[in-house]
DOBA-181250 format. One record per residue (C-alpha): x, y, z. Coordinates in steps of 0.2 Angstrom, whole numbers, padded with zeros to 4 digits, always signed. Layout:
! DOBA-181250
XYZ;...
END
This chain:
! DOBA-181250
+0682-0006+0147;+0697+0005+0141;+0700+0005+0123;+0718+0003+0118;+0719+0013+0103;+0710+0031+0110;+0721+0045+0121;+0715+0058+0128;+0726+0075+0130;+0719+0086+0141;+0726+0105+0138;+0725+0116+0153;+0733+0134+0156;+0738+0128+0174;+0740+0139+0189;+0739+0138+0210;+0743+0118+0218;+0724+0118+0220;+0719+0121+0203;+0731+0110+0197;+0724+0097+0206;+0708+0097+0202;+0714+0097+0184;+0722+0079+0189;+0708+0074+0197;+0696+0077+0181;+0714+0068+0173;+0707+0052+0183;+0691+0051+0180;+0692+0053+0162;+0707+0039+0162;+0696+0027+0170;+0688+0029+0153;+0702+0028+0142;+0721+0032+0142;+0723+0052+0148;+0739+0065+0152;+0737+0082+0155;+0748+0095+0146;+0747+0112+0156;+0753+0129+0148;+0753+0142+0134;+0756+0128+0118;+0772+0123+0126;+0780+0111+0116;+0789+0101+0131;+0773+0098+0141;+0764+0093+0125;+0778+0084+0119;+0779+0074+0135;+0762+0071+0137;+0761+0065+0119;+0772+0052+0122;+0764+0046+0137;+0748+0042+0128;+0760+0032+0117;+0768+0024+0127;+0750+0018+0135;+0745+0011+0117;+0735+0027+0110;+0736+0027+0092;+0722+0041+0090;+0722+0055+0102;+0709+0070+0105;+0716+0083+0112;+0702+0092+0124;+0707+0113+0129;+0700+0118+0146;+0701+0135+0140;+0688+0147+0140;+0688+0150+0120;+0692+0140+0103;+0697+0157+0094;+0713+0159+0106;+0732+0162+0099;+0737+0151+0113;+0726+0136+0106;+0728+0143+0088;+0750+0139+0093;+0744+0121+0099;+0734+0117+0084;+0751+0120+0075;+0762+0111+0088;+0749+0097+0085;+0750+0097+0067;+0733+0101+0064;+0738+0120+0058;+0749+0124+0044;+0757+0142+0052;+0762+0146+0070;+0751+0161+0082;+0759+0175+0073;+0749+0182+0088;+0757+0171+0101;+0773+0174+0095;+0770+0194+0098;+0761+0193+0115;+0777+0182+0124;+0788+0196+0114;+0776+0211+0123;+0777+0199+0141;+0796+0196+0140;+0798+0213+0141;+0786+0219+0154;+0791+0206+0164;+0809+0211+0162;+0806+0228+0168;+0795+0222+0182;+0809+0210+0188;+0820+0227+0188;+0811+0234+0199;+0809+0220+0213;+0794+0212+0205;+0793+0195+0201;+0784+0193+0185;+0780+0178+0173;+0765+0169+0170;+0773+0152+0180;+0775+0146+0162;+0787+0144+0150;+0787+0159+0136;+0801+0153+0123;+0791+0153+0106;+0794+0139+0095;+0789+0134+0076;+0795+0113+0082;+0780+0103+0080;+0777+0088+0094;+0782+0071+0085;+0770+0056+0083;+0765+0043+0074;+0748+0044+0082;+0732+0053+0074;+0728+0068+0082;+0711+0078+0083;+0707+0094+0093;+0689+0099+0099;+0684+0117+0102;+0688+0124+0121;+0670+0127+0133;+0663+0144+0123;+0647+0145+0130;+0642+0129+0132;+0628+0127+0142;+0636+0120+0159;+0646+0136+0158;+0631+0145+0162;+0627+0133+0173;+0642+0135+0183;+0642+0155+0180;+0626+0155+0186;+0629+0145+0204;+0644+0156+0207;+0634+0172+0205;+0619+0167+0216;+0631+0160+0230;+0636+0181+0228;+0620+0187+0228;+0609+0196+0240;+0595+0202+0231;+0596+0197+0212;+0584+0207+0208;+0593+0225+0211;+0610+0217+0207;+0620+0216+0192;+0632+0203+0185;+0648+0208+0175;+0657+0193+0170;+0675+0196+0166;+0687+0187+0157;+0706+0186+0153;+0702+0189+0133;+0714+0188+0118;+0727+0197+0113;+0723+0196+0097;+0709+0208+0091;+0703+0200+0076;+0699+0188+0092;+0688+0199+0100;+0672+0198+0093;+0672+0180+0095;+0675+0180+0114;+0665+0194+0116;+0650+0186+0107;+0653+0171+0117;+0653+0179+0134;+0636+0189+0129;+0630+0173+0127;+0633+0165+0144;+0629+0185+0153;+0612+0184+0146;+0609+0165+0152;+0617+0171+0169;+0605+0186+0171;+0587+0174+0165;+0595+0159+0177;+0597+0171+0191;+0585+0181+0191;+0597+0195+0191;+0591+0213+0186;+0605+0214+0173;+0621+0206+0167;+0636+0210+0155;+0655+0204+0153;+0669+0210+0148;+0687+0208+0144;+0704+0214+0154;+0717+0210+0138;+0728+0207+0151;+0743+0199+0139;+0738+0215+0125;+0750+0231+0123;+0748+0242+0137;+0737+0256+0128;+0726+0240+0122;+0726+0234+0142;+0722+0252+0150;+0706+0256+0139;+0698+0237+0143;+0700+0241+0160;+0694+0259+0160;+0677+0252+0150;+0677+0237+0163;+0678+0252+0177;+0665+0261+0168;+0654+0247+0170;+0656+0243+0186;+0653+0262+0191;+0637+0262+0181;+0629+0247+0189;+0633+0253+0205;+0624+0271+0201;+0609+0261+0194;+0610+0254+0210;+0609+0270+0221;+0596+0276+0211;+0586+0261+0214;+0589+0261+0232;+0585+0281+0232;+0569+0277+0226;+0564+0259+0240;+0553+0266+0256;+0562+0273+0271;+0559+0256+0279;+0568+0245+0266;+0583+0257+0263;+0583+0256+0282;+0587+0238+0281;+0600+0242+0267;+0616+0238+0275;+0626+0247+0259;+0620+0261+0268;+0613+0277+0255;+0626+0282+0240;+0638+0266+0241;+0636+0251+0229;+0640+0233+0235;+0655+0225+0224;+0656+0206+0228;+0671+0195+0218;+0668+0179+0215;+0685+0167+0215;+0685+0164+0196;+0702+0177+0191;+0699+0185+0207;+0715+0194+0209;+0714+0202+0191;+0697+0209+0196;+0705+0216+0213;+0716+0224+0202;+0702+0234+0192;+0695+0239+0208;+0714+0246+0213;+0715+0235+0227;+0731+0224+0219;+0733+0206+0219;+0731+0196+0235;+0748+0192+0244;+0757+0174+0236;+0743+0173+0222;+0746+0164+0207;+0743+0165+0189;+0724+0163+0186;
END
């Protein structure tokens, strides 16, 4: 039985058609429970506003609002929590990163690109009006069925766990008194990926894809770094098989095997230089 007084407000970044609708299908399963709308975007205020009033409208006088974002310590939920009421000041770090994406996206769009996150950037210090009571839980972290998930994903990838390594990679903040907090985070869920799977090592790291461009450019040269070290730990494994089973190595002697798994594939094509796939989406 649905209770008349509790909403649910589910907060997604949004992306592709597909990914959007499985977010509306979660949407439905979770209403067949109680009263639920989606809000999709970076904390802004229209969707959230909108989606506000829906529960409303539906009865909710208490509403949860549940992020499916990767981490609790993000400027984008940090922004919500204030457009929710639940925090006394606006993302000063937020604010800052649309500023640093307006104008990269402007410069792109000068020179035939066409930028943008498929989101509304305009910043705003309005607050969503209610006469509802509102709470916010914390976004998935490392909870345990995000390894779970991690974990599937990289044995679907896997050929031999035992030689490979996992890097995870994420999106990541902007703001850098943020990063130890995601990074600790993805640790976490890279040391439950590599025990699950049986993998011979595992690791994350961050692109800072929203960060100033000197901020972007080093995360990405360690993120190379990385991937250029597991695949010589990987050569010099295989240096070191019997003829036989190198014989069977596909790879072939000197070449390491990078396999992408769909989770922010095309920003992952991007580190390897290969650029985005053609029509993708935001991630």
């Amino acid at each position: 039985m649905k209770s008349a007084a509790l909403g649910i407000l589910l907060l997604a970044h949004g992306g592709d058609p597909s990914w959007n609708a499985e977010v509306e299908k979660l949407r439905g399963r979770v209403d067949a429970k109680a009263p639920t709308e989606t809000a999709l975007g970076m904390a802004d205020l229209e969707t959230l506003q909108a989606a506000v009033t829906r529960l409303e409208k539906r009865g909710a006088t208490r509403i949860v609002a549940v992020p499916l974002f990767v981490q609790t310590r993000s400027e984008v939920l940090d922004q919500t929590r204030y457009a929710l009421g639940l925090a006394d000041e606006p993302s000063a770090a937020l604010k800052a990163a649309y500023e640093g994406m307006a104008k990269a996206h402007a410069a792109h769009a000068g020179h035939g690109g066409n930028g943008g996150h498929g989101h509304s950037m305009t910043f705003s210090t309005e607050r969503v009006k209610s006469k509802a009571k509102i709470a916010m839980s914390a976004a998935l972290d490392d909870d345990a069925l995000v390894s779970r998930i991690l974990t599937e994903r990289a044995k679907a990838l896997s050929k031999k766990p035992a030689e490979e390594t996992v890097i995870l990679v994420a999106h990541g903040p902007y703001d850098d008194a943020a990063v130890g907090a995601w990074q600790g985070a993805l640790d976490r869920l890279a040391a439950r990926v590599r025990e699950g799977g049986k993998f011979s090592a595992a690791s994350a790291s961050m692109l800072r894809d929203d960060s100033p461009a000197p901020v972007r450019a080093a995360a990405v040269a360690a993120l190379r770094a990385k991937v250029r070290a597991a695949g010589d730990g990987a050569r010099r494994a295989r240096a070191h098989r019997p003829r036989r089973h190198r014989e069977e190595d596909r790879e072939g002697p000197g070449r390491a095997d990078v396999r992408v798994g769909r989770t922010h594939v095309d920003a992952a094509r991007r580190v390897r230089g290969l650029g985005p796939r053609p029509g993708a989406g935001c991630c």
